[in-house]
Steps between C-alpha positions, in 0.01 A plus 500: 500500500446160324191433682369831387591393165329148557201673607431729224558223270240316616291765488520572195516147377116454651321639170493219220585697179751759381427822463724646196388885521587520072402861407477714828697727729732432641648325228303647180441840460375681246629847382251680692583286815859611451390819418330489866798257657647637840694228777171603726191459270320191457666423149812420724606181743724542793482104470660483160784684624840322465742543744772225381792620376649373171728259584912505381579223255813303431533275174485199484631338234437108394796276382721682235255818509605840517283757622379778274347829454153412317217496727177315483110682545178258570153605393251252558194644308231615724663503835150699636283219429791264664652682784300765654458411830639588857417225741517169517306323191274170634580365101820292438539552134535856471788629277836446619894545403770319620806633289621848629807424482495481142337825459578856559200724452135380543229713333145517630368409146184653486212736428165600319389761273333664780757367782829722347728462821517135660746459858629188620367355813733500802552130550619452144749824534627386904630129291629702224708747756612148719588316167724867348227513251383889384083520466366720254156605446330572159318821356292358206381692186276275307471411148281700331258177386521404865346815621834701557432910382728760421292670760626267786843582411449864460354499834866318616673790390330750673732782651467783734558844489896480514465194274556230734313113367284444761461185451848425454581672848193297686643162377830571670309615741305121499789315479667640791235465700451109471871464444527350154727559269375661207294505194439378136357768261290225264373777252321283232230744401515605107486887585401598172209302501161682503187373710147601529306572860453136576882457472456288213732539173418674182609310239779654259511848693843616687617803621856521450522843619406419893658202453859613472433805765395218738804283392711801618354549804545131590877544399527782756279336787762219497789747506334652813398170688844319434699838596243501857521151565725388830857416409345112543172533330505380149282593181448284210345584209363221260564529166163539327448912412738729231527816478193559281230347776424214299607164659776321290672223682849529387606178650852691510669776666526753190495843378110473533449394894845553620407860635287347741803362656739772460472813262629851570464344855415192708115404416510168693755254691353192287324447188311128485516476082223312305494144459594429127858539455789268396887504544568788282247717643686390839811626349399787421333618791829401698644709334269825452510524864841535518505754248275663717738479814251258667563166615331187308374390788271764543365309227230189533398343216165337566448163494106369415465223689149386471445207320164635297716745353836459208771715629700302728250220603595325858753253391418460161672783386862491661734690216380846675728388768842453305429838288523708848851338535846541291739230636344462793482916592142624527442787258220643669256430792208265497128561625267221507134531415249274598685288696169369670422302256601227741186613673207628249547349177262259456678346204479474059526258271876554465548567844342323802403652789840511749251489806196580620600605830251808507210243441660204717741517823595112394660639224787684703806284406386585118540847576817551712652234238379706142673850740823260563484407182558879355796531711653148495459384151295221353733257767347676812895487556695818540784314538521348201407748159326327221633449170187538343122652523475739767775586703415701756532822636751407793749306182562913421476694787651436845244505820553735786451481855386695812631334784767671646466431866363325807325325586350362207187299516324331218150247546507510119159663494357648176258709693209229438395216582167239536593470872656838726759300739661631755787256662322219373160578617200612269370815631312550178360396131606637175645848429763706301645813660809629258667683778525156712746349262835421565799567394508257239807252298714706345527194209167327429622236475854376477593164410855366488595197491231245523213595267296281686443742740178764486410778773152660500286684723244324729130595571459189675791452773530860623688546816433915523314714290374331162742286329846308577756443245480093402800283395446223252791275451589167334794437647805358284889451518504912482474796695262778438584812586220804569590855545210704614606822601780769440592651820787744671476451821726453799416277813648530846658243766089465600394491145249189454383321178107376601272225276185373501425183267316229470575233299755264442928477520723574292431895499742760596560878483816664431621832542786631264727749607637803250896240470267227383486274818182281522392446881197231463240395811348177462126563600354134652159331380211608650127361446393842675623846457824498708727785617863431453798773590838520433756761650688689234820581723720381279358770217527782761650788293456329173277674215277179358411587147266188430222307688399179326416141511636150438349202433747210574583201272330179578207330401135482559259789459552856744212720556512734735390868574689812682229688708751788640876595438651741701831632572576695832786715522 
């Protein structure tokens, strides 16, 4: 089976540029696509099928953290132009994310005036479903300047003769098929608005009447789609429409857009709120959705990321982040926008570019560090919160983990890389393939101890796949301890802990067990990549919670990279 997969790597890796398929079936459709849509036309993709099921999480909480209820969406803007791809990509710098277990929902950000319904492509969704991470897809409405037309959306909420929504029934229908996990409604089209036969806006004229009607209608197709969806599909709705048609971001949950959540019934499982809100505006959407017997965590506020814009600018605006919190209890839940701007933004006055890793694969350790960044703090250092500037996502909500039994085997590969490895041999040149990457550190990454200590991953020493996780140390009079991943698992008498490094002493893993007992294997310097295994009888029957690193007192300079961890049962 691996030499099948070796092979069709290789394959695919023979063309010399990556072919993104933006705006086209069978990620884009239009609403006469959908319209047309069935699993056997050729809108469809047996090969953008997921089969991986979504995996079961445990928390994993960080130091004095306490797991919690609020969960966290990611939206990079424009995952079509980024993502759309099934095989193997011949690039290295494609779009990538590291994080999932920081994150609970990932939306397929997306879409076009003409391109209303945009799926997520199957690699993408099979790393979600390994990592416990829910994929939703996006139905887009444009704004009416932007070529969006109340005719688009009346055409969405089309019904038959027994007044079933069509379209509402085909993108369950969609969803099932490729085995993602739901949809956001993005309705941003003014439906009031009036345009001529060119679609083009006539200045001061509105029709209020069709508006409202259509308003109505879009009130009732949610009903219907929410009430159809599987028990494990979910439906957001972003906070943009009222009940009139015209769009009037409420940057709330209120008496205006609350109905789109839950009215005389349940309109949606989510609503992702507008972007300019402050603490009270928090408050008070915590608590109009428990007036309306629904949980505040069905509520995201939105957070802007992107640097061009004001709203809550990457890192330069970090008060957002304590308004969502009341003594250290989330209010609501969180969904990041435009998190790529790690990736794409090519930088302002105020705000240079982070990277320009969609440009440059030499800029890779810029963008996995501005990523590690949003989830570490301005430190890099989960470990340790900061006191000031940006703090973090991971300094308020606990991580979770997937790994709940064995064997367990990690090459720390990100699912690209300049070289493709495999054992230590290059079997090809650069390439990204999402659905290739590993089962990641649960902490990215944790420092105690000695803060002379730094952990990154490697493009250049690769061992398997595209990238090994590298040790940095300047070794003092004091320990450093690294935990890497959250686990609850439970070896046997012929359970076996297996390394490959390279590098020098002074490196060791340790496993943790759920009483607290540390259990550390000293891993020997190695020039080359070198295999070392260590029987875990004496752990037979015991559940280890933790997998981590140390880095031993002493002096001199340790660097050092792990190629493969594995534990047997």
């Amino acid at each position: 089976m691996r030499a099948l997969v070796l092979l069709t790597l290789l394959f695919s890796l023979s063309a010399n540029a990556a072919e993104i398929l933006s705006n086209q079936p069978p990620f884009a459709l239009t609403l006469e696509q959908v319209a047309r849509w069935t699993p056997d036309s050729e809108l469809a993709s047996s090969e953008n099928i997921s089969r991986q099921p979504l995996a079961r999480r445990i928390d994993a909480p960080l130091g004095e953290q306490q797991p919690g209820p609020a969960r966290v969406l990611y939206a990079p803007d424009g995952m079509n132009n980024f993502a759309n791809y099934l095989d193997t990509q011949p690039v290295f710098n494609l779009y990538n994310f590291s994080h999932w277990s920081q994150i609970h929902v990932l939306n397929w950000f997306a879409g076009t005036a003409e391109h209303t319904v945009q799926i997520p492509a199957r690699p993408w969704v099979d790393t979600a479903h390994r990592n416990g991470v829910k994929v939703i897809g996006s139905v887009f409405l444009a704004v009416a300047q932007w070529g969006g037309s109340a005719d688009t959306a009346e055409q969405l909420l089309a019904q038959d003769d027994k007044g079933r929504f069509i379209f509402a029934d085909k993108l369950i229908e969609i969803a099932g098929f490729y085995g993602f996990d739901g949809w956001l409604i993005n309705q941003e089209t003014d439906l009031t608005a009036v345009k001529d036969g060119n679609n083009q806006l006539l200045k001061d004229q509105r029709d209020p009447k069709r508006g409202k009607a259509l308003a109505a209608r879009m009130l009732s197709f949610m009903q219907y789609l929410t009430a159809r969806a599987p028990q494990n599909m979910e439906i957001h709705w972003y906070d943009s429409m009222v009940q009139s048609g015209e769009v009037r971001w409420q940057n709330e949950l209120n008496q205006h857009n609350s109905r789109y959540l839950q009215g005389k019934g349940r309109a949606s499982d989510a609503i992702f709120l507008n972007y300019w809100w402050d603490q009270q505006k928090v408050l008070n959407s915590h608590q109009q959705a428990l007036d309306l017997g629904r949980s505040p965590y069905e509520v995201f506020f939105g957070v802007d990321l992107w640097p061009s814009r004001n709203a809550q600018r990457a890192f330069s605006r970090t008060i957002w982040l304590d308004w969502l919190f009341d003594d250290g209890q989330p209010l609501t839940s969180i969904a990041l926008f435009a998190p790529n701007f790690n990736y794409n933004f090519d930088g302002e006055p105020h705000t240079p570019a982070f990277s320009q890793f969609d440009q440059d694969g030499s800029e890779a350790e810029a963008f996995y560090r501005a990523e590690r960044r949003l989830f570490a703090g301005d430190n890099l250092n989960p470990a340790i919160p900061d006191q000031q500037g940006w703090k973090g996502l991971n300094a308020y909500l606990a991580a979770t983990s997937v790994i709940t039994s064995l064997p367990f085997t990690t090459h720390f590969n990100t699912g690209q890389g300049k070289v493709l490895m495999d054992k230590g041999e290059k079997i090809g040149g650069p390439w990204t393939q999402m659905d290739r990457q590993d089962i990641l550190p649960t902490w990215q990454f944790a420092v105690f101890g000695n803060q002379n200590v730094s952990l990154k991953y490697d493009f250049d020493k690769v061992f398997d796949g595209g990238s090994s996780l590298a040790i940095d140390a300047a070794r003092n009079d004091e320990q450093a301890r690294i935990p890497l991943y959250q686990t609850s698992v439970i070896p046997g008498e012929s359970g076996q802990l297996r390394v490959v490094l390279q590098g020098h002493k002074g490196l060791s893993v340790y496993l943790q067990t759920a009483d607290g007992q540390q259990f550390d294997f000293a891993l020997p310097a190695s020039t080359d990549w070198r295999l070392s295994e260590f029987s875990l009888s004496a752990l037979a029957g015991q559940k280890i919670q933790r997998i981590g690193l140390k880095v031993q007192s002493g002096q001199g300079q340790l660097e050092a990279n792990l190629g493969r961890l594995e534990v047997t049962p």
